[in-house]
SERO-4910 file (N, C-alpha, C, O; in steps of 0.05 Angstrom, whole numbers):
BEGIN
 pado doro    nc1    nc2    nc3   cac1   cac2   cac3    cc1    cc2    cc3    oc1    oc2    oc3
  Unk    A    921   2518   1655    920   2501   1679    893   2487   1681    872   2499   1682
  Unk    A    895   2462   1681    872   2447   1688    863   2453   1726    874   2469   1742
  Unk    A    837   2431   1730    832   2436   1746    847   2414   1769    847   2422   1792
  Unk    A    855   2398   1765    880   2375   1786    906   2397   1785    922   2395   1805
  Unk    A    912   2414   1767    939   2427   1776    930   2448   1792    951   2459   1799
  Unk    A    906   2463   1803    903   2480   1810    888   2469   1839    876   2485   1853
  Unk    A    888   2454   1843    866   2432   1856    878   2451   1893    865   2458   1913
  Unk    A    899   2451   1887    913   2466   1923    901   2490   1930    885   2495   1949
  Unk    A    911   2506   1909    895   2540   1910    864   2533   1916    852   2536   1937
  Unk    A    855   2522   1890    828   2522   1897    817   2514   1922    795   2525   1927
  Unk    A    825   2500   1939    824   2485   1961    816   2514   1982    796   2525   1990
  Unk    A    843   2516   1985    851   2547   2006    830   2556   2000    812   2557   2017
  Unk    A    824   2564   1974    809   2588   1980    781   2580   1982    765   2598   1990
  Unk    A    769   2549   1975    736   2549   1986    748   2544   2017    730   2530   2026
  Unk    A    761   2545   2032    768   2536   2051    765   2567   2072    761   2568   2097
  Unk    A    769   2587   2056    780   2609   2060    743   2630   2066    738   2647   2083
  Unk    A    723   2619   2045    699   2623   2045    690   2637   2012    675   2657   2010
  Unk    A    701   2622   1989    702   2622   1972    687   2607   1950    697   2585   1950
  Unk    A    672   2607   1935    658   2591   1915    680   2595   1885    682   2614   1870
  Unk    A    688   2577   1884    714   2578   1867    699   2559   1839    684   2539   1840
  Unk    A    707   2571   1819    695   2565   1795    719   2564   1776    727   2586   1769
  Unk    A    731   2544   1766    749   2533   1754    743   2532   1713    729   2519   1697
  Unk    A    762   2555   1711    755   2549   1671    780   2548   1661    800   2561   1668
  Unk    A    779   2535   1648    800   2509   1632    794   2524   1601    772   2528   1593
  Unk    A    820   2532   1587    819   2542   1557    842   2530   1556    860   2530   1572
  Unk    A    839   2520   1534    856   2499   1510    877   2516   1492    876   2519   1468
  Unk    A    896   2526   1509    912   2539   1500    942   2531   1470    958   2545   1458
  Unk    A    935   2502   1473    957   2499   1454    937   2503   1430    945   2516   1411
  Unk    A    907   2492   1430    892   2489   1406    878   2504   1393    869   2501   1371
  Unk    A    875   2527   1414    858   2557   1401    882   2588   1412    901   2592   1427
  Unk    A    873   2596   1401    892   2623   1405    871   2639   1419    846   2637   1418
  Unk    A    895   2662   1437    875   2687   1456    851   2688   1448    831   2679   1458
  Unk    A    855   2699   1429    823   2715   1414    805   2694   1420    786   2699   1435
  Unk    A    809   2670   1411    787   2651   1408    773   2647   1438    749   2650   1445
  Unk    A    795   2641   1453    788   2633   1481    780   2649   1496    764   2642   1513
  Unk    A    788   2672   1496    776   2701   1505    750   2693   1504    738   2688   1526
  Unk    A    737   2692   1479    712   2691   1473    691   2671   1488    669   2675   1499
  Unk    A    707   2651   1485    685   2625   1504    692   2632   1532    671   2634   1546
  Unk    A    717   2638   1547    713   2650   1578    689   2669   1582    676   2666   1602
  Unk    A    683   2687   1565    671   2714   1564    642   2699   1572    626   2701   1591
  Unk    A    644   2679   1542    610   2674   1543    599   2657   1575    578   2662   1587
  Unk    A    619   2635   1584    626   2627   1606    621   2642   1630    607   2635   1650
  Unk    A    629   2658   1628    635   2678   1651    594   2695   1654    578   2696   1673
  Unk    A    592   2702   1632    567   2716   1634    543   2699   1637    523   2713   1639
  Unk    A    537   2667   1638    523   2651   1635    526   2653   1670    503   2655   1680
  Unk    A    550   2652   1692    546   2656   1717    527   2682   1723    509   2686   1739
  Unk    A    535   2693   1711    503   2717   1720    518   2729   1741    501   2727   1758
  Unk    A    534   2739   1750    552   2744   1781    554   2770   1775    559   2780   1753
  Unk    A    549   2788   1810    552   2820   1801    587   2820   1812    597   2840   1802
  Unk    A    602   2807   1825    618   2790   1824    643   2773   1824    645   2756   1842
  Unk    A    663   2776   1807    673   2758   1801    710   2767   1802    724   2782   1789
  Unk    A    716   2743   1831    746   2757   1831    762   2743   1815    747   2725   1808
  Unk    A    779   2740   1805    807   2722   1785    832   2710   1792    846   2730   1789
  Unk    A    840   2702   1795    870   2686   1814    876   2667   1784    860   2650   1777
  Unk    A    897   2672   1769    909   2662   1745    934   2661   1748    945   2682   1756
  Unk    A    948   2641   1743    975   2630   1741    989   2628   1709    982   2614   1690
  Unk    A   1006   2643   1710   1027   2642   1679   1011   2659   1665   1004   2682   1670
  Unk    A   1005   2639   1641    990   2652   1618    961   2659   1621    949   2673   1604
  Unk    A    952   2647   1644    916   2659   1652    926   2683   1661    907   2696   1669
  Unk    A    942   2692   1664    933   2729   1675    935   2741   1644    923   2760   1636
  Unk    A    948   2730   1635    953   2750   1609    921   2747   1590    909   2766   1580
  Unk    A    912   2716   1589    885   2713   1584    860   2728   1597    838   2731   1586
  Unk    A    866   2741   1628    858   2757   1637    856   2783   1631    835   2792   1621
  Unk    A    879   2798   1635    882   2824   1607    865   2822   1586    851   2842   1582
  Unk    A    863   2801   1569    851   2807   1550    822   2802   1553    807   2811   1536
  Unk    A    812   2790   1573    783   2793   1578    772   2815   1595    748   2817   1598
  Unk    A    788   2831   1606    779   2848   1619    782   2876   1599    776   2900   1601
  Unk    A    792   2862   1581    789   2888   1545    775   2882   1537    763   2902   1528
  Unk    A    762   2859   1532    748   2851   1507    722   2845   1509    704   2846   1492
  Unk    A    720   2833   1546    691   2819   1552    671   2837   1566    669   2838   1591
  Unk    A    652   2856   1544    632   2876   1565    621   2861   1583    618   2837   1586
  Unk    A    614   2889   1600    587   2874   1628    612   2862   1641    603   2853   1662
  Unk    A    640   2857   1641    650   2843   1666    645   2851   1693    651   2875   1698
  Unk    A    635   2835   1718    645   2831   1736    659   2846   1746    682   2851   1739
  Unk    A    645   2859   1766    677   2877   1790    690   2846   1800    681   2823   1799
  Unk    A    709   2856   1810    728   2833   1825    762   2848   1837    772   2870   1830
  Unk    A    771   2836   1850    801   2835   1843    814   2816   1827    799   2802   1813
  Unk    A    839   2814   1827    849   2805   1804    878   2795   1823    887   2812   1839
  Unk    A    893   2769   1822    914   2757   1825    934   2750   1808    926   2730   1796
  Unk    A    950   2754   1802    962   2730   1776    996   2722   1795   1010   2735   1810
  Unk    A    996   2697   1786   1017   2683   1796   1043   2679   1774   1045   2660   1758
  Unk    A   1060   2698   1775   1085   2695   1749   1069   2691   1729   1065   2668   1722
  Unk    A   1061   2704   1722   1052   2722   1697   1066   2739   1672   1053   2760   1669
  Unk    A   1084   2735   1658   1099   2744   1649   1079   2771   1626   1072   2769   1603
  Unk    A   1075   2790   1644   1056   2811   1624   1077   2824   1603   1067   2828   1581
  Unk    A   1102   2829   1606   1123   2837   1582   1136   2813   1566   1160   2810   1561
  Unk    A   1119   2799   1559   1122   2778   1538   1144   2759   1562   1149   2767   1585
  Unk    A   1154   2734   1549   1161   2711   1571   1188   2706   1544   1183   2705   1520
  Unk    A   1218   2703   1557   1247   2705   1550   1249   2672   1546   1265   2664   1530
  Unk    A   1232   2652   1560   1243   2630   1556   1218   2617   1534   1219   2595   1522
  Unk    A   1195   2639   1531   1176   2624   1512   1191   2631   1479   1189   2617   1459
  Unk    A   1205   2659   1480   1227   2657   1466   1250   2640   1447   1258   2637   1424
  Unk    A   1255   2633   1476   1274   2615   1475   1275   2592   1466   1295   2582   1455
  Unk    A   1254   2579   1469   1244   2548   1466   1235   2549   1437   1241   2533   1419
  Unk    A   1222   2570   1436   1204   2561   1412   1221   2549   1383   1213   2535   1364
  Unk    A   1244   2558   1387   1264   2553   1361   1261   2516   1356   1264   2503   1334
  Unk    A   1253   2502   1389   1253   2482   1380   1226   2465   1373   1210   2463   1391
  Unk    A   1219   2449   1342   1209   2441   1333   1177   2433   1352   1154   2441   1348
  Unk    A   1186   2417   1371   1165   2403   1382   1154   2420   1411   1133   2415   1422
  Unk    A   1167   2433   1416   1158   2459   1438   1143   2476   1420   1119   2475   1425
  Unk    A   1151   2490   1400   1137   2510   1378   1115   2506   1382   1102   2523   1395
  Unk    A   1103   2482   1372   1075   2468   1366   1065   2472   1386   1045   2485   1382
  Unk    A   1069   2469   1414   1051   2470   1439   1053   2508   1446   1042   2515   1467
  Unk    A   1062   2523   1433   1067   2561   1442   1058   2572   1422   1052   2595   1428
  Unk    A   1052   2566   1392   1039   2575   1362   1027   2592   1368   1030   2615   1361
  Unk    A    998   2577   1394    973   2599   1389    979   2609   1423    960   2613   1438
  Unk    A   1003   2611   1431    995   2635   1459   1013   2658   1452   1009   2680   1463
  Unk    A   1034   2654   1432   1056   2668   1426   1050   2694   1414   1064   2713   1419
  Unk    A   1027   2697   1396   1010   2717   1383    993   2737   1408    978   2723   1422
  Unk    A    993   2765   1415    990   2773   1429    985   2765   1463    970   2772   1481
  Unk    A   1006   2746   1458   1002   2737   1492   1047   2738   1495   1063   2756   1497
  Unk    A   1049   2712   1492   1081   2702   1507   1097   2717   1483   1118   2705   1477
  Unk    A   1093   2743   1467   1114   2747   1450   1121   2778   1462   1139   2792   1453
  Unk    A   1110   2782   1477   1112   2808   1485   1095   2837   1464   1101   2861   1466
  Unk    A   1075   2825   1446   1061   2849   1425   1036   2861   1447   1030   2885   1451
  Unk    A   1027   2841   1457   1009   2847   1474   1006   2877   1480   1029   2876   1489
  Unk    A   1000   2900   1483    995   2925   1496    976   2929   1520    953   2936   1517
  Unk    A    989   2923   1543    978   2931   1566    970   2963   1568    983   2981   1558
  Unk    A    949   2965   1582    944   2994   1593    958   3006   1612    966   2995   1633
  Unk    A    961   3026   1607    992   3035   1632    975   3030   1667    988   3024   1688
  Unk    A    950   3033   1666    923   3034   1686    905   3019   1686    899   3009   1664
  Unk    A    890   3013   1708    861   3007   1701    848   3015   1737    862   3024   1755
  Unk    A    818   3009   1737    807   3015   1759    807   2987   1774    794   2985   1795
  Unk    A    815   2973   1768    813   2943   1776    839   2940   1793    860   2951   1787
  Unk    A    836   2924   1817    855   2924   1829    872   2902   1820    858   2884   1811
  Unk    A    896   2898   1819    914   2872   1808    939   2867   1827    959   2881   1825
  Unk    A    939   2851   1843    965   2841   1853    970   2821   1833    955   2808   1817
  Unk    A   1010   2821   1843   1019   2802   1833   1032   2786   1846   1035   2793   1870
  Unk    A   1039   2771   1842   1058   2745   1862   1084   2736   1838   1080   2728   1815
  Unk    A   1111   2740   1852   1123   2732   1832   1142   2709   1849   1143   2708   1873
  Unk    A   1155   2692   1832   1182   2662   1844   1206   2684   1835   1211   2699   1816
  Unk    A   1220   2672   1867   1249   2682   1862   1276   2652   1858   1299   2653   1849
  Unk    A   1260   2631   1870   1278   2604   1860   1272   2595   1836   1254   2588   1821
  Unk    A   1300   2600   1839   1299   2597   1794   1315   2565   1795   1329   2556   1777
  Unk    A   1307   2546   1825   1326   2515   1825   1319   2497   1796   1330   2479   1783
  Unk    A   1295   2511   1792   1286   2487   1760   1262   2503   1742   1252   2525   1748
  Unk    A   1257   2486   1720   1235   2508   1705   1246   2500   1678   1265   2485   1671
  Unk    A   1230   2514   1665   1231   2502   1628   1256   2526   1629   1275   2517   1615
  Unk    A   1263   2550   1639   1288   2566   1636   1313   2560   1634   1333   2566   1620
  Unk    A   1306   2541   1659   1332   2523   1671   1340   2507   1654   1363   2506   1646
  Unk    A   1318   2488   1646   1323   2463   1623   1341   2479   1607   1365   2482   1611
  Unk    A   1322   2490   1585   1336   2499   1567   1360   2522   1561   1358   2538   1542
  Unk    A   1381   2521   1579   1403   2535   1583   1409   2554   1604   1430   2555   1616
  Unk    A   1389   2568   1609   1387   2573   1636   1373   2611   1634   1366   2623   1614
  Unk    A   1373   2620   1657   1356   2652   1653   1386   2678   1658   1405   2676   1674
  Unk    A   1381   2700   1636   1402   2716   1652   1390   2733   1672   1405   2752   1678
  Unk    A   1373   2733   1681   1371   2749   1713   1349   2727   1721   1340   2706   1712
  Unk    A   1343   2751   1755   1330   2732   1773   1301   2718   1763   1285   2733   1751
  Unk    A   1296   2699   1766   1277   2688   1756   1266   2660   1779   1276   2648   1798
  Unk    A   1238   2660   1762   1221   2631   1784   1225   2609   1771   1210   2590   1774
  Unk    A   1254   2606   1747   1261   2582   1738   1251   2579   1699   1265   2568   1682
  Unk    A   1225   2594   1694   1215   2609   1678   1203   2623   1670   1194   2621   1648
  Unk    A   1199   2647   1688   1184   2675   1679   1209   2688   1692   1220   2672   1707
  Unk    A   1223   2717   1689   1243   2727   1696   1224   2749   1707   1202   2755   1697
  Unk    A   1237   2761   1735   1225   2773   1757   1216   2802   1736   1194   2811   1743
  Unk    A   1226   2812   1718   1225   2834   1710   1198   2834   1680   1187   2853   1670
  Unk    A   1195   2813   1677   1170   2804   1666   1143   2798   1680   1122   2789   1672
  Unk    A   1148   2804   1695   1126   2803   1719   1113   2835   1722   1090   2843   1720
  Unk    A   1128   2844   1725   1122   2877   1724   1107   2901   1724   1128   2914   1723
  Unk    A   1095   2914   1723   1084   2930   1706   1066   2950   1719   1064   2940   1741
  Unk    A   1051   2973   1720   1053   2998   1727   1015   2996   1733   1000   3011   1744
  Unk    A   1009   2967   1717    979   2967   1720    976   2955   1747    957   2960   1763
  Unk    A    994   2941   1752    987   2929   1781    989   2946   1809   1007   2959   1817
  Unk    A    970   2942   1817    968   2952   1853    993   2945   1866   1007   2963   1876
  Unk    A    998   2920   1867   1018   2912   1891   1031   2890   1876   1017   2875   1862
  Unk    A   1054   2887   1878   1077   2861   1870   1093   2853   1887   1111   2869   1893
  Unk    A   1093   2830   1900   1105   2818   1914   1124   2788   1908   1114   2766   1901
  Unk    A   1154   2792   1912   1165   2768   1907   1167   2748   1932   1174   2755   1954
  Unk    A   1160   2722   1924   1161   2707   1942   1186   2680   1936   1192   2675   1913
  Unk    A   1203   2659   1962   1214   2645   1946   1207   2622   1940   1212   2603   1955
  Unk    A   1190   2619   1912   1181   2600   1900   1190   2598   1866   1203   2615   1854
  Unk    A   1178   2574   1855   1194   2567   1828   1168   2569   1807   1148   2570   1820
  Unk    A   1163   2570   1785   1140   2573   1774   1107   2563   1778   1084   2573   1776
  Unk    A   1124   2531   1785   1105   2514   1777   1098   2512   1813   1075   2506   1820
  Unk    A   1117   2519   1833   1116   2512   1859   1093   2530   1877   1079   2525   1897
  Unk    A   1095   2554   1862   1077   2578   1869   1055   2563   1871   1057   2558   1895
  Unk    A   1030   2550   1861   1003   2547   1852   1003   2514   1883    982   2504   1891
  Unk    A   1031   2505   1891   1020   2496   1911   1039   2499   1942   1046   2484   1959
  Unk    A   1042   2534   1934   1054   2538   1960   1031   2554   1985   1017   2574   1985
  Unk    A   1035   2542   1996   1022   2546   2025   1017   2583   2032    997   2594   2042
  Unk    A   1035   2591   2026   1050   2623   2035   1027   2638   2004   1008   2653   2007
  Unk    A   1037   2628   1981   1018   2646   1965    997   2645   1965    983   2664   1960
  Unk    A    987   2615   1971    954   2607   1979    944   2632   2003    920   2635   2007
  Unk    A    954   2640   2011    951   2662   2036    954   2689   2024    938   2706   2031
  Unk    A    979   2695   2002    981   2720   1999    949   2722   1984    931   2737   1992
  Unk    A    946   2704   1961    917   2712   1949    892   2712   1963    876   2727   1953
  Unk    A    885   2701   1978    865   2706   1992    862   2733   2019    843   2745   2030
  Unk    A    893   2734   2021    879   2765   2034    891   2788   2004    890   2810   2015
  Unk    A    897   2792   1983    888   2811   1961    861   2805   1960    849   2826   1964
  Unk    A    846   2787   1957    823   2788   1938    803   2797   1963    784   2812   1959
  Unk    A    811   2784   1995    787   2798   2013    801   2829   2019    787   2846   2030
  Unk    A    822   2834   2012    824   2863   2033    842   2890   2007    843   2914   2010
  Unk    A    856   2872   1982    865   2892   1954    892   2897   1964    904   2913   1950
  Unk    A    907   2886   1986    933   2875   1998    943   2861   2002    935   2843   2017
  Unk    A    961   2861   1993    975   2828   2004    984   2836   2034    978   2818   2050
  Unk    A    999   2862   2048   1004   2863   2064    985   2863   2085    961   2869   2084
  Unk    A   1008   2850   2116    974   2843   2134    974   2869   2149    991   2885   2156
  Unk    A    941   2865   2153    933   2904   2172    954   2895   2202    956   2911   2221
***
């Protein structure tokens, strides 16, 4: 996600009393590993004792792997928005075709193929936010999802035993990052480690 597609979230949350710091990795052109690396160095040049995370799709999974890989991180909480952490059914799916392939090559390798190995735990707190309108999405395009889904991540790919709290909301993949309602669920996880209100 660039910084104009994320441009809403970010909004809310300096709005919210936030210093929001926006990093951009070139996901069709470098693979995890690589980009891991320059977030890491990125990240530690802020100097922050610090640092919470709010990632959409494939940045949470880029997340996971910096919170393995990058010492000295940052306390924080942690957000991810349809995040497909058990590999992604429609990145699957697509890839068979020629000119999609090319743009999934380097996330498909321990990220969208499902090899990835999450930790069953961590001390880090992690909500999740997941879409239950599956009205459109690269899923939909291309033939469609067999269960509930945000159009392209399937609700059951979202999942997982590391997270604190998961919450479905009804939004579509791409709709999440400028819906009003999750702009709210993430900013009270990251001030209070709940989405639910006291």
């Amino acid at each position: 996600m660039n910084s104009v597609e994320m441009f809403y979230l970010q909004r809310q949350l300096a709005l919210s009393g936030f210093t929001v710091h926006n990093f951009f990795y070139p996901s069709v052109r470098r693979n995890v590993a690589d980009n891991t690396r320059t977030l890491c160095e990125k990240i530690h040049k802020l100097n922050l004792d610090q640092l919470h995370i709010v990632a959409h799709s494939m940045g949470g999974i880029m997340t996971m792997h910096l919170l393995e890989h990058c010492a000295d991180f940052p306390k924080g909480r942690v957000v991810m928005l349809g995040t497909p952490l058990n590999g992604s059914y429609t990145a699957h799916k697509v890839s068979g075709w020629p000119v999609v392939n090319q743009l999934l090559v380097k996330s498909m390798p321990s990220g969208l193929d499902g090899s990835y190995q999450l930790p069953e735990s961590t001390d880090r707190e992690i909500g999740m936010i997941a879409g239950s309108n599956d009205s459109m999405g690269f899923g939909v395009l291309f033939g469609g999802m067999p269960e509930k889904s945000d159009g392209t991540v399937l609700l059951s790919e979202t999942e997982h035993s590391l997270l604190k709290e998961h919450i479905v909301i009804n939004t579509t993949h791409t709709g999440m990052i400028f819906s009003q309602k999750a702009a709210a669920l993430v900013t009270r996880f990251l001030k209070t480690g709940t989405f639910a209100v006291a």
